[in-house]
C-alpha positions as CSV (number, residue, x, y, z in Angstrom):
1,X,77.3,-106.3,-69.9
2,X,77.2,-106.5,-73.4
3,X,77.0,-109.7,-74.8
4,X,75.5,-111.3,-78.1
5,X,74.0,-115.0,-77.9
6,X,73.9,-117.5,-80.6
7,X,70.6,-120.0,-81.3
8,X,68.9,-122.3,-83.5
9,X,72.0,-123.9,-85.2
10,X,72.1,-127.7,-85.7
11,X,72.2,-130.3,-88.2
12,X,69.9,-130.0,-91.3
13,X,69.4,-132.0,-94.6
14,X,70.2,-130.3,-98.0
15,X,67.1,-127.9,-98.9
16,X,66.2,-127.6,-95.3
17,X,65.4,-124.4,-93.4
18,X,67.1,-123.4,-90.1
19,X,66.5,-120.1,-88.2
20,X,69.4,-118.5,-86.2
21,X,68.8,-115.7,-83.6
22,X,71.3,-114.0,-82.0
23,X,69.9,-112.3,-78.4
24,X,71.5,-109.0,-77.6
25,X,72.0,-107.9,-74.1
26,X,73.8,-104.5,-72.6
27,X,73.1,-102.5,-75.9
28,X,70.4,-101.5,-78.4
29,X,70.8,-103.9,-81.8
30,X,68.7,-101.0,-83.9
31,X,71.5,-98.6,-83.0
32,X,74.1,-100.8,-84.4
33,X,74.7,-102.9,-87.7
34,X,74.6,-105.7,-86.9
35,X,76.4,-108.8,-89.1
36,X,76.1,-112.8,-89.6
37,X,79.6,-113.8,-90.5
38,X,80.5,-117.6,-91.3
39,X,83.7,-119.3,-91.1
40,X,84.3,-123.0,-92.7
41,X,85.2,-126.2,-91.2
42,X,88.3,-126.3,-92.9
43,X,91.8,-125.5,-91.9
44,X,92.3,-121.7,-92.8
45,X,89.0,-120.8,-94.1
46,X,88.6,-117.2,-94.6
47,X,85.6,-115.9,-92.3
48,X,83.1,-114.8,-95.0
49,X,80.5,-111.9,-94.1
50,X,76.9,-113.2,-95.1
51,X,74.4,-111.0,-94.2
52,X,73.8,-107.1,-92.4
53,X,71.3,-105.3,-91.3
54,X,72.3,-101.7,-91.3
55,X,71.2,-99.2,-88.3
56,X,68.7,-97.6,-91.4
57,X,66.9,-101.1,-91.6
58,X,68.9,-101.9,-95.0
59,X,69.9,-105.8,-95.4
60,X,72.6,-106.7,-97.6
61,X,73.8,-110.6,-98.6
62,X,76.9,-111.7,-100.1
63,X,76.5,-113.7,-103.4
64,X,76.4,-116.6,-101.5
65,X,73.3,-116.4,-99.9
66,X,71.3,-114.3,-101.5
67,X,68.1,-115.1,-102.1
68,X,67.9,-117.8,-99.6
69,X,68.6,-116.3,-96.4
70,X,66.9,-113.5,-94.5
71,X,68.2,-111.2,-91.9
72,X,66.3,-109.7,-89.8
73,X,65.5,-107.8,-86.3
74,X,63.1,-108.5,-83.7
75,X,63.4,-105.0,-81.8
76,X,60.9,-105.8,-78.9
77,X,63.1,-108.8,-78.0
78,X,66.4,-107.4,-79.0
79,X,67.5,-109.9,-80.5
80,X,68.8,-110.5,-84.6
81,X,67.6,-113.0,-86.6
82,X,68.8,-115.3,-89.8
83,X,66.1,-116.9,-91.9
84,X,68.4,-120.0,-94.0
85,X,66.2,-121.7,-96.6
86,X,67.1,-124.0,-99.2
87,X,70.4,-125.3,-97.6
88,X,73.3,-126.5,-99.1
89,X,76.4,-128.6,-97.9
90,X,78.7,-125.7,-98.6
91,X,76.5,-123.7,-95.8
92,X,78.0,-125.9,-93.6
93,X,80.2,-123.3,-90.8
94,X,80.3,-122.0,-87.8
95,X,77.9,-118.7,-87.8
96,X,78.7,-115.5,-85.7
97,X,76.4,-112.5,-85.2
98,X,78.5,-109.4,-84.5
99,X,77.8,-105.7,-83.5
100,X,79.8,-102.7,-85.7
101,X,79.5,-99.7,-85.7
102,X,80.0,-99.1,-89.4
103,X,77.7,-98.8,-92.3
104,X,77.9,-101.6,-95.2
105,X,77.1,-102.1,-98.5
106,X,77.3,-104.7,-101.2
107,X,80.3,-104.8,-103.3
108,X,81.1,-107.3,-106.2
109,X,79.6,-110.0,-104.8
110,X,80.9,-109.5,-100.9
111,X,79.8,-106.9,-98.2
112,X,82.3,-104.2,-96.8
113,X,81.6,-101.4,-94.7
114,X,83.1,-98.4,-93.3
115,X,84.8,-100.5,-90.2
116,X,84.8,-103.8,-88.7
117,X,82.8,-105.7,-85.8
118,X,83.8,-104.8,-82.5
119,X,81.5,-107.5,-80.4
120,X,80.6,-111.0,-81.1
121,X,78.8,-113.9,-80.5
122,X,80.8,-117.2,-79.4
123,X,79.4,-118.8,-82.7
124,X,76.5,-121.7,-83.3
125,X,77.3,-124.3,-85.7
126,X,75.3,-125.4,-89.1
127,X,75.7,-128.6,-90.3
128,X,74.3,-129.3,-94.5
129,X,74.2,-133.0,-94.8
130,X,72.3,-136.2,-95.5
C-alpha cells in the first residue's frame, strides 16, 4: 500500500527549529521526487511548494525558505526529511510531503516541474508563535 506519513510538526517559538519526516511505505522515495508543500491557515490560501528533492539527489527551495530549511532523504529508513531553522510566524501551515513523478526546478522565486504530485501525506501542522 502506498502511503506517505507526516511527523515532527508542532508548535514552535519564532527562531526555533523543528524537523519534519515524512515515512514512505509501498514505494521507493529515491525513485521518485519527492515535495514539501505548505498551505496557510487562512481561508483560500494558495498551497505553496517549499522544498524538492529530485530522483538525481538535487534540492530546490522556493524564496521563502531558502536558506533556512533543508530537505533531505534518509534512504535506509525510507523516509523524507525537512530540516526548518530559524522560524518565522508566516511558516505557520499545514505541511504535506508528496510523491511525483516529475522533475523540478527553480523558477523566479517558486519551484515547477514537469507534472504534479500524485500521492500525499494527510498533512502535519507548524505552528510560529510566542
Amino acid at each position: 500500500q502506498v502511503q506517505l506519513v507526516e511527523s515532527g510538526g508542532g508548535l514552535v517559538q519564532p527562531g526555533g527549529s523543528l524537523r519534519l519526516s515524512c515515512a514512505v511505505s509501498g514505494f521507493t522515495s529515491s525513485s521518485y521526487a519527492m515535495t514539501w508543500v505548505r498551505q496557510g491557515p487562512g481561508k483560500g490560501e494558495i498551497p505553496e511548494r517549499i522544498s524538492v528533492i529530485n530522483r538525481d539527489g538535487s534540492t530546490i527551495y522556493s524564496d521563502s525558505v531558502k536558506g533556512r530549511f533543508a530537505v533531505s532523504r534518509d534512504n535506509a529508513k525510507n523516509t523524507l526529511l525537512l530540516d526548518m531553522n530559524n522560524l518565522k510566524p508566516e511558516d505557520t501551515a499545514k505541511y504535506y510531503c508528496a510523491r511525483s513523478q516529475g522533475t523540478y526546478w527553480a523558477s523566479d522565486g517558486a519551484i515547477i516541474g514537469t507534472e504534479g504530485e500524485d500521492t500525499w501525506g494527510q498533512g502535519i501542522q507548524v505552528t510560529v508563535s510566542s
